[in-house]
N, C-alpha and C positions, 0 to 999 in steps of 0.2 A: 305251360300253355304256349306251343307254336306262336301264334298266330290269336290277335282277337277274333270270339266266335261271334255270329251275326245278332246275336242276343247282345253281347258286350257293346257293339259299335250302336243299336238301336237304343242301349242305355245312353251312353254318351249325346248320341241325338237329343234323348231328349233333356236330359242333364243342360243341354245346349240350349235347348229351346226355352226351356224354364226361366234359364237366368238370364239370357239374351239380354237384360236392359237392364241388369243390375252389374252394380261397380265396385270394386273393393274401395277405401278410404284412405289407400297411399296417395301420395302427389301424383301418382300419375294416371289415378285414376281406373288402376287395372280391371278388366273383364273378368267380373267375380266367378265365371267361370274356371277361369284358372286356379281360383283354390282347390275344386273338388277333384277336379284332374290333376292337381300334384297331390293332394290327399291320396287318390290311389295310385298314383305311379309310385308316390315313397313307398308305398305297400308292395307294389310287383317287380319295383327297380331294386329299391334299397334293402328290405324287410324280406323280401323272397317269396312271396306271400301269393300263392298260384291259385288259391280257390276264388273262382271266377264271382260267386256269391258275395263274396266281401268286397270284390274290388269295382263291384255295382253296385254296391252299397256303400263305396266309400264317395261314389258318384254323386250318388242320391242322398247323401247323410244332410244337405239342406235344403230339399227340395221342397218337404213340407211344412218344417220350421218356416220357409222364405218366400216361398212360393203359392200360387192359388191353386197347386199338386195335394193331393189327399195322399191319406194311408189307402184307400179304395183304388186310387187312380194307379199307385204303385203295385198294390196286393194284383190288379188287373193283368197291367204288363208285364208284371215279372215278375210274381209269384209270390207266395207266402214268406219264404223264407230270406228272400230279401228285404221283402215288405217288415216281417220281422224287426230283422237287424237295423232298419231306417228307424223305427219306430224307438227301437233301443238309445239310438244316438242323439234322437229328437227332442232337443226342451220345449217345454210347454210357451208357447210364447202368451196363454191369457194369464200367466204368472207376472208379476215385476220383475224387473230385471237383477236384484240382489237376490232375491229367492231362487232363480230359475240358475246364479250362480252357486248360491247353495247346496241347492239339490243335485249339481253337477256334481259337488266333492261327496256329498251326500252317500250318492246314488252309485258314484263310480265302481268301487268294488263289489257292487251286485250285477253287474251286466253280465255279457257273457264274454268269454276267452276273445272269438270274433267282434263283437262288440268295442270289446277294447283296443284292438290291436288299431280298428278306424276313430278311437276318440285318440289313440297316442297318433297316429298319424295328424289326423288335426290340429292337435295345439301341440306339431313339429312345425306343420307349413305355416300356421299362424305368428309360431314365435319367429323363426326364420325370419316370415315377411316384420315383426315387430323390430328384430336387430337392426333393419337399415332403413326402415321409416316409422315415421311416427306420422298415425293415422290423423288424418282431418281432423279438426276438432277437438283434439288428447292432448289434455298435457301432459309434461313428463311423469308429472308425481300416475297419473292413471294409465300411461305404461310401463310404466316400473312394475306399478299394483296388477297387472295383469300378467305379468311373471310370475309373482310371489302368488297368485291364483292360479295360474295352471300349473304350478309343481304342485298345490295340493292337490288337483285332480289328477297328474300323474302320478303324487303319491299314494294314491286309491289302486290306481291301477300295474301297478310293479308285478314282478314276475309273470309279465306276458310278454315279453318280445323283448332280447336283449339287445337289439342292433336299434331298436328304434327310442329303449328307454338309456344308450348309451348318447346316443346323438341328442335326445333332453337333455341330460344333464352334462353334456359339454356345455348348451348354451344356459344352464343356472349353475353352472359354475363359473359364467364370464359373467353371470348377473351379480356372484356375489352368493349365490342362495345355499352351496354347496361346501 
């Protein structure tokens, strides 16, 4: 891909708009926006990963979990197949929140090859951001626990992307998990 297409940059827009007044739970309080945009740049920088499809979708992959954005609103603007793969990466948020981790390790190895490659991209930047902060609120023992939970769900998801499930487990190997 040259160059984002005018679809690409209208997703980002609204990726943008969405989250506008939402904040990550580092100290410093980052513009929660920047998870989903490193979400897809590890995918088109790191991972190689050129189908435009995923990497609007790795935009949008909280937009409905997080957002007052629907499956409709997305199906709308951009398509089925995007809509899709949102829908893929989406947990149920009127679940409890142990359940809705469950179903994550669950669920993981039924999604689709694309599906996967934006849940490995996720809990990369997640962990990533976990290695040099500890969120608001967490103590240590529940980001520890948040490691030893996303290697399950990356251990769901193996043999899809080796550049991105090599860069996991560098960091649960410094966790100890490896």
């Amino acid at each position: 891909m040259p160059h984002p297409s005018k679809k690409f940059m209208e997703c980002l827009q609204y990726a943008a708009h969405k989250h506008r007044d939402q904040r990550r739970k580092d100290p410093q309080e980052s513009p929660y926006v920047n998870h989903v945009i490193n979400v897809s740049t590890i995918l088109a920088v790191e991972a190689g990963i050129e189908d435009e499809n995923v990497l609007m979708a790795a935009l949008l992959h909280d937009v409905v979990e997080d957002t007052d954005a629907s499956f409709a609103d997305v199906e709308e603007l951009f398509g089925g197949d995007i809509c899709s793969l949102v829908r893929e990466v989406t947990d149920d948020k009127t679940l409890e929140k142990q359940q809705r981790k469950r179903l994550q390790i669950a669920n993981a190895a039924k999604t689709s090859s694309r599906a996967k490659l934006i849940k490995l991209a996720d809990k990369l930047d997640n962990l990533r951001d976990l290695q040099i902060n500890t969120p608001r609120g967490w103590t240590e023992e529940r980001r520890v626990q948040y490691f030893v939970w996303a290697k399950q769900v990356v251990d769901q998801l193996r043999a899809t992307n080796s550049i991105l499930e090599e860069e996991l487990d560098k960091i649960f190997k410094e966790q100890g998990l490896l």
